[in-house]
N, CA, C and O atoms as a GROMACS GRO file, in nm:
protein
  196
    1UNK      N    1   8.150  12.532   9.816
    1UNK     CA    2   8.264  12.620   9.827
    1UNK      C    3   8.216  12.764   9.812
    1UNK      O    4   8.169  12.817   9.712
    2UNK      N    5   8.235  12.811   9.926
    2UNK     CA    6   8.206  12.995   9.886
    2UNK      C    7   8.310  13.066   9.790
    2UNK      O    8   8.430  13.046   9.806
    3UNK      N    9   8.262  13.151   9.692
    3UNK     CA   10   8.319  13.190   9.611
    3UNK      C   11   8.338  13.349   9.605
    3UNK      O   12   8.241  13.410   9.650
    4UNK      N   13   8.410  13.405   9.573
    4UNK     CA   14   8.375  13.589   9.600
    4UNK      C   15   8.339  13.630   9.510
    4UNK      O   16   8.365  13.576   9.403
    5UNK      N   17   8.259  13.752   9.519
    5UNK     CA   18   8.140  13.778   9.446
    5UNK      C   19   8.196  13.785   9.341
    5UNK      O   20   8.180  13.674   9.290
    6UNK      N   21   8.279  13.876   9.245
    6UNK     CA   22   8.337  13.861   9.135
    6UNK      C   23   8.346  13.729   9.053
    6UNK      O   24   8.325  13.712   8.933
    7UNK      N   25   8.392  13.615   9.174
    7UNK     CA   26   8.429  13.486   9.069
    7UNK      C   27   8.267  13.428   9.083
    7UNK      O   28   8.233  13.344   9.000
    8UNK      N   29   8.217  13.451   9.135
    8UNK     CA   30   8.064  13.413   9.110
    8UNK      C   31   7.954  13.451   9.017
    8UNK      O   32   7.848  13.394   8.989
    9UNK      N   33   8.021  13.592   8.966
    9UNK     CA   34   7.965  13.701   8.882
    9UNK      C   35   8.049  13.618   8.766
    9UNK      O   36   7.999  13.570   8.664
   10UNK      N   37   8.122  13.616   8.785
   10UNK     CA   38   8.218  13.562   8.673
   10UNK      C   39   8.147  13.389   8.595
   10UNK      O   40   8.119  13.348   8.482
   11UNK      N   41   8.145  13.351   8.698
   11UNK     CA   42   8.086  13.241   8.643
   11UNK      C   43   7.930  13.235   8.642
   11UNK      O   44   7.894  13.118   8.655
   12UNK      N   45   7.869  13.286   8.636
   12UNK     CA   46   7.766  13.325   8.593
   12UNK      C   47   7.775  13.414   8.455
   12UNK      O   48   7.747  13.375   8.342
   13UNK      N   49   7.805  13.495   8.480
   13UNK     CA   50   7.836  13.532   8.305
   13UNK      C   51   7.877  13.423   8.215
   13UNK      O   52   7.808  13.412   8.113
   14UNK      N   53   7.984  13.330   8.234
   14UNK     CA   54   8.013  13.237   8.165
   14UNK      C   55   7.881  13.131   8.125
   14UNK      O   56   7.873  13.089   8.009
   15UNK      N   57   7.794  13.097   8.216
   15UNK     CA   58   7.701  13.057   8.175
   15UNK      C   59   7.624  13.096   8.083
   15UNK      O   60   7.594  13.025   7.987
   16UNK      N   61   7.573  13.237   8.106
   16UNK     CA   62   7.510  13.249   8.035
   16UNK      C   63   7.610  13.307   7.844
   16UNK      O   64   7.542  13.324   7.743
   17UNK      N   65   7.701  13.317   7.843
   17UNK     CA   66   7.790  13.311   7.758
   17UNK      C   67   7.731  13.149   7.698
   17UNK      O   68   7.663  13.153   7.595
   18UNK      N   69   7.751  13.040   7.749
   18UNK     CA   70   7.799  12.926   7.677
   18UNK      C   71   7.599  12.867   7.654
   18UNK      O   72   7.567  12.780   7.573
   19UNK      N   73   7.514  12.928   7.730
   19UNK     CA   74   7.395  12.955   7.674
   19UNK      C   75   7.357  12.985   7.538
   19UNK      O   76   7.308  12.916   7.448
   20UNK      N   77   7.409  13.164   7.551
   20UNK     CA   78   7.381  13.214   7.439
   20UNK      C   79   7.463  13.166   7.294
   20UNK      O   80   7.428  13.207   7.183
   21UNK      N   81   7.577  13.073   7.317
   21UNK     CA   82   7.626  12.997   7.228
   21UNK      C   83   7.565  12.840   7.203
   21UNK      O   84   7.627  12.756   7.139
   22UNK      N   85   7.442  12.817   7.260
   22UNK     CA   86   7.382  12.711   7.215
   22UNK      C   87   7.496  12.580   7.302
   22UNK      O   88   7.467  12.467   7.260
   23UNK      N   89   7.577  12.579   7.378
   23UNK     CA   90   7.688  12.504   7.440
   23UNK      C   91   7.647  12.408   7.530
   23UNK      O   92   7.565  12.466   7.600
   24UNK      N   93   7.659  12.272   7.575
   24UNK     CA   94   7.624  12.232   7.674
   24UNK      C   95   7.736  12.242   7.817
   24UNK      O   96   7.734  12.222   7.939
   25UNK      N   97   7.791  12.268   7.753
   25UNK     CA   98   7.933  12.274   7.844
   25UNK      C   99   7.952  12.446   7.896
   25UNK      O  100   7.925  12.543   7.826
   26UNK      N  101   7.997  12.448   8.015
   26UNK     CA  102   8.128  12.604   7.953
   26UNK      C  103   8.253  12.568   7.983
   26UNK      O  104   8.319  12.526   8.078
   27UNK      N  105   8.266  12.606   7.838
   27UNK     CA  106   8.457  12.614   7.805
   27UNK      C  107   8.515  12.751   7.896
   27UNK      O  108   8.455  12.841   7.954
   28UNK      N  109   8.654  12.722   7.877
   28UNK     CA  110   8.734  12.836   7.859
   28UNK      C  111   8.709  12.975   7.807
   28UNK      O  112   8.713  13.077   7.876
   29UNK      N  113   8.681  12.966   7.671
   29UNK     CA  114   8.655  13.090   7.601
   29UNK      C  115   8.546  13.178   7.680
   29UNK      O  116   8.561  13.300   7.689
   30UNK      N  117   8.410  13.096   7.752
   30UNK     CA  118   8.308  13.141   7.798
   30UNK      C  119   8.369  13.239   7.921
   30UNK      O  120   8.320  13.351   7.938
   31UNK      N  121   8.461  13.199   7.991
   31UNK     CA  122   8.479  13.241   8.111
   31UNK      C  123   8.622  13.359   8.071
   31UNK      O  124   8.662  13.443   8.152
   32UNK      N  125   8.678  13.340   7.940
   32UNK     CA  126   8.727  13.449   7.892
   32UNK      C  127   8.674  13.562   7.842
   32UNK      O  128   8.727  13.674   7.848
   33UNK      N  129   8.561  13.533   7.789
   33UNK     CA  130   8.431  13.650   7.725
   33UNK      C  131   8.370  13.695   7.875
   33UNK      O  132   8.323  13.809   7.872
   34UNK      N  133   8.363  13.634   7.996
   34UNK     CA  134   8.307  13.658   8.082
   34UNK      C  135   8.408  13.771   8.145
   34UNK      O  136   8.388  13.892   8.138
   35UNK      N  137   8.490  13.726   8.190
   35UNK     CA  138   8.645  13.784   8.259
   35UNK      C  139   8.660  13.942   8.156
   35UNK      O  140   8.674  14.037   8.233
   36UNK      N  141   8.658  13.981   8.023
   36UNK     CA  142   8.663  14.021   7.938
   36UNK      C  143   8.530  14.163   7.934
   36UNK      O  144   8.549  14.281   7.906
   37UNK      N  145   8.412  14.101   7.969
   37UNK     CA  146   8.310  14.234   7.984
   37UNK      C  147   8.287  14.250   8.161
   37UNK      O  148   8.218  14.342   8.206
   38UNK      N  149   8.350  14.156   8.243
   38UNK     CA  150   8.361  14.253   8.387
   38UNK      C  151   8.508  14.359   8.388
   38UNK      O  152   8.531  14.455   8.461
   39UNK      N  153   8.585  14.304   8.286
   39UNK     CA  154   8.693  14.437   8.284
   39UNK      C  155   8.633  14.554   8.216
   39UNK      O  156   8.684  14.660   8.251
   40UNK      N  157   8.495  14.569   8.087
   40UNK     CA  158   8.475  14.664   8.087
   40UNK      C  159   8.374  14.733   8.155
   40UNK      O  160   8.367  14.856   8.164
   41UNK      N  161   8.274  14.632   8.213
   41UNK     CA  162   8.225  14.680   8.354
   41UNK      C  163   8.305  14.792   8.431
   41UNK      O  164   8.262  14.906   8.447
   42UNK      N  165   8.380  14.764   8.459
   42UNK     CA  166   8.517  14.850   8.530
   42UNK      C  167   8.582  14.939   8.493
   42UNK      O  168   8.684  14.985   8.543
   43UNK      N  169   8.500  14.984   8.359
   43UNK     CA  170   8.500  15.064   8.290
   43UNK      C  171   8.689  15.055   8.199
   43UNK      O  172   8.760  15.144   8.152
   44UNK      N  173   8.706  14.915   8.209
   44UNK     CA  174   8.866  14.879   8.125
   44UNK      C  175   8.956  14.903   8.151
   44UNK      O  176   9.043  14.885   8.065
   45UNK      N  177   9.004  14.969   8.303
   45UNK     CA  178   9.071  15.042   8.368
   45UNK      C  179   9.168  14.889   8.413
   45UNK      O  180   9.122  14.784   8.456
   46UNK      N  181   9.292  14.919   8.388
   46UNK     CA  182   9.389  14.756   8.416
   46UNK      C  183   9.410  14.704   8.567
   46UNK      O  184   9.433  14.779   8.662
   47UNK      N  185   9.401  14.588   8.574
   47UNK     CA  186   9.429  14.525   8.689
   47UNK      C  187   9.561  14.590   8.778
   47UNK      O  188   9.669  14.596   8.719
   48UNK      N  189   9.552  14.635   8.910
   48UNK     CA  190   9.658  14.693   8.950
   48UNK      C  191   9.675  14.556   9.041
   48UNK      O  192   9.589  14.477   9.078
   49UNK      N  193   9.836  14.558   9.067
   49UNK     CA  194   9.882  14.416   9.146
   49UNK      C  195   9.976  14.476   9.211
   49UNK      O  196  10.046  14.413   9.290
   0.00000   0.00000   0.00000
């Protein structure tokens, strides 16, 4: 499945999130900590919709 770069970035961060937590899995939280430093990547500026 092609993914766009963001949700690919995204889940990649989560990996390495549930890495650096010793995890065999990634949870939720991982991909919330992930989701969480590409918003401040973005320097924290809010989702416009």
């Amino acid at each position: 499945m092609d993914l766009s770069p963001v949700t690919d970035m995204a889940w990649q961060m989560a990996c390495v999130e549930a890495a650096a937590a010793k995890m065999e899995f990634i949870e939720p939280e991982h991909f919330l900590a992930s989701l969480t430093k590409l918003q401040q990547m973005r320097g924290g500026e809010a989702a416009s919709f």
